[in-house]
C-alpha positions as CSV (number, residue, x, y, z in Angstrom):
1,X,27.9,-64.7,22.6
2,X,26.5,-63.8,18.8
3,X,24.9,-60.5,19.1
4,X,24.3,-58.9,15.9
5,X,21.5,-59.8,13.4
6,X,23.9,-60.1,10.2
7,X,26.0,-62.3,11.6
8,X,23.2,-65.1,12.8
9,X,21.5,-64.8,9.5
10,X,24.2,-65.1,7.4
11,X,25.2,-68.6,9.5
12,X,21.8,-69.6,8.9
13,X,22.1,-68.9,5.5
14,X,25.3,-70.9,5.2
15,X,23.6,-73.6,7.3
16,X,25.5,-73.7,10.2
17,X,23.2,-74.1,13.8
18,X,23.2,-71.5,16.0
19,X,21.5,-72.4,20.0
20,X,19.5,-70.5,22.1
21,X,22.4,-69.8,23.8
22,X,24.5,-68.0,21.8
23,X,21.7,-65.5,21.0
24,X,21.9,-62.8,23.4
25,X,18.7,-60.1,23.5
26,X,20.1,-56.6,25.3
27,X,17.2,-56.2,27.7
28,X,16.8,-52.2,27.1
29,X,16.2,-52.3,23.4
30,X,12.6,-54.6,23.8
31,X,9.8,-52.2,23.8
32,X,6.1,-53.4,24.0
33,X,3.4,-51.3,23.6
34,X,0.5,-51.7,25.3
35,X,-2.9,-50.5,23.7
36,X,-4.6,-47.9,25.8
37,X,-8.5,-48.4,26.5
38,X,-11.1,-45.3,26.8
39,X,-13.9,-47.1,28.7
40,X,-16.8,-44.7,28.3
41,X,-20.5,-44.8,29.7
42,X,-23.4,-44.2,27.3
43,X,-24.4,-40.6,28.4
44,X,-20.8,-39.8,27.4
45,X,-21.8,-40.7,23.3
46,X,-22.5,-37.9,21.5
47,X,-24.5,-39.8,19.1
48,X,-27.0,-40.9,22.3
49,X,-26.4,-37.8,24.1
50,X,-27.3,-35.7,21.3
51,X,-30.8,-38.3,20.5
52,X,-31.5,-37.8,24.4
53,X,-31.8,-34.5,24.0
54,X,-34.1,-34.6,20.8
55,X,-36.6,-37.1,22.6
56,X,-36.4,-34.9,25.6
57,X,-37.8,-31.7,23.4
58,X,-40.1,-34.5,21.5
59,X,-41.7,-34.9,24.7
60,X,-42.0,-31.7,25.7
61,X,-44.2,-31.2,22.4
62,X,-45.7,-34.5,22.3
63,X,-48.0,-32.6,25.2
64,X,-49.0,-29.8,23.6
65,X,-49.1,-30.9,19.5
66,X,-52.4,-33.7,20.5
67,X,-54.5,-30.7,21.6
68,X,-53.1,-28.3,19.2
69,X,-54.0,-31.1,16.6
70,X,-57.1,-32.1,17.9
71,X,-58.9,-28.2,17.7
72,X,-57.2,-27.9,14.6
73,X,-59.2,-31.2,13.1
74,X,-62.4,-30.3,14.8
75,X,-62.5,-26.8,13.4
76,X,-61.7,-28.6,10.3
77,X,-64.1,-31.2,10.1
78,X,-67.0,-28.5,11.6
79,X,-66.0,-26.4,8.8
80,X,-66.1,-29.9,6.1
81,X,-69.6,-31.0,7.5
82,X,-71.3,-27.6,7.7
83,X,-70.3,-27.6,3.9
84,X,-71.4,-30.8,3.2
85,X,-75.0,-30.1,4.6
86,X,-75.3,-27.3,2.7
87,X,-74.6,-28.8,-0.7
88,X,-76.6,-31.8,0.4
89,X,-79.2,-29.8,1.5
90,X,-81.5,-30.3,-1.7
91,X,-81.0,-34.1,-1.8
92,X,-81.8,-33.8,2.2
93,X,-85.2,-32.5,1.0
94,X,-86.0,-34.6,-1.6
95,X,-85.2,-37.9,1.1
96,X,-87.9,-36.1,3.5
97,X,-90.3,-35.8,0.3
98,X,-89.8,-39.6,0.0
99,X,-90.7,-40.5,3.3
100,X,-87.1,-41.2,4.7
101,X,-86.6,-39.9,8.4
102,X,-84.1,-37.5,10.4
103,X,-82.0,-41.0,11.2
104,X,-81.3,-42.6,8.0
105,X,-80.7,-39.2,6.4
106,X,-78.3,-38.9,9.0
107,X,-76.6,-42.1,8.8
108,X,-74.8,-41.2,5.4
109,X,-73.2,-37.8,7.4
110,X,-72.3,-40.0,10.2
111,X,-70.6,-42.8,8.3
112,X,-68.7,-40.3,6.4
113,X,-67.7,-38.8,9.5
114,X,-66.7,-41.7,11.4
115,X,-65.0,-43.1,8.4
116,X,-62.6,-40.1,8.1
117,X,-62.2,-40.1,12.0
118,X,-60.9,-43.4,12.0
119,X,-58.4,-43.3,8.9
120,X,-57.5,-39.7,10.7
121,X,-56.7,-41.4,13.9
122,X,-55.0,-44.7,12.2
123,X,-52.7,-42.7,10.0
124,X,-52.1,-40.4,13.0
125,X,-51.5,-42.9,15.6
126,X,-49.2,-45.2,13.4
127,X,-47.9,-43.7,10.4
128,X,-47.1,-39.9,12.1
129,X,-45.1,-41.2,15.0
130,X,-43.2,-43.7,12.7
131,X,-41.9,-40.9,10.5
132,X,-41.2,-38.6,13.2
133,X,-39.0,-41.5,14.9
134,X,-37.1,-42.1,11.3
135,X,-36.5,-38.6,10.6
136,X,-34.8,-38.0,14.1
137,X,-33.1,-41.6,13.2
138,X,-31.2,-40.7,9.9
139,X,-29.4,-37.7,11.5
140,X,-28.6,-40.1,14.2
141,X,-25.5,-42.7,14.9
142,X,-27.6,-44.8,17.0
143,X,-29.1,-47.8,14.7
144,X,-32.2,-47.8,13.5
145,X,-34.0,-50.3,15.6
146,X,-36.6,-49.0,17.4
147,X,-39.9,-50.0,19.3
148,X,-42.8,-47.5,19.6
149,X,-44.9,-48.2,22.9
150,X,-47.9,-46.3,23.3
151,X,-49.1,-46.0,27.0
C-alpha cells in the first residue's frame, strides 16, 4: 500500500497507473468542518429592535404633537386673520360704500382661509409623516421600503 503523497505524484508524473487500491487514506487525519448556524428571531436584530423602539416613542408623541399642533395653528391663523382685517379694513369700507354685502366681503377672508387650511393639512398629512419616516430610516439597517397607513 502507497501512502505518501510524493511518491503517487511522482508515478503520475512518470506515467505509471496507480488504483484505488493502493491509495490508502489514514482515517484520523480527515477533518471536516462543519459551518455552524446562529438562527435568530427578528426581535433579536438590533437594527429592528432598535427601530421598534423609535416607533414605540413615535407613537407615544404621535398623541400629543396633533393637538399641540393644532392650538398652535389656530392661535396662528387667529393671530394672521385678525391682521388681515385690520389692514383690509379700509378696502372693507370702501366694498360697503359700493353696495357689496357682509357675504361677499366675506368670501375673499374665507377662501384665503380655507385655501391655507387645506395646503396646511395636505403638506401636513403627507409630506410631515413621509420625512419623519425617512429621517428614522437613514439611521436605520432595515430597508427603506415602507407603507404609511392612516387609520
Amino acid at each position: 500500500m502507497i501512502n505518501t503523497f510524493n511518491y503517487i505524484n511522482s508515478n503520475i508524473k512518470r506515467g505509471i497507473p496507480i488504483t484505488p487500491g493502493q491509495i490508502e487514506i489514514p482515517k484520523n487525519k480527515i477533518e471536516i468542518d462543519y459551518p455552524s448556524y446562529t438562527i435568530s428571531s427578528r426581535e433579536e436584530s438590533q437594527g429592528y429592535s432598535s427601530y421598534r423602539a423609535d416607533s414605540e416613542r413615535v407613537e407615544v408623541l404621535a398623541n400629543v404633537f396633533p393637538v399641540f399642533l393644532f392650538a398652535v395653528v389656530a392661535l396662528v391663523s387667529l393671530t394672521i386673520m385678525m391682521r388681515f382685517v385690520e389692514e383690509e379694513r379700509t378696502n372693507i369700507g370702501t366694498f360697503k360704500a359700493l353696495g357689496y354685502g357682509n357675504g361677499s366681503i366675506a368670501i375673499k377672508f374665507l377662501l384665503y382661509s380655507t385655501s391655507a387650511a387645506i395646503l396646511g393639512a395636505s403638506l401636513g398629512y403627507t409630506f410631515l409623516p413621509n420625512l419623519i419616516i425617512k429621517a428614522y430610516l437613514a439611521s436605520s439597517t432595515l430597508g427603506s421600503d415602507y407603507q404609511l397607513n392612516f387609520a
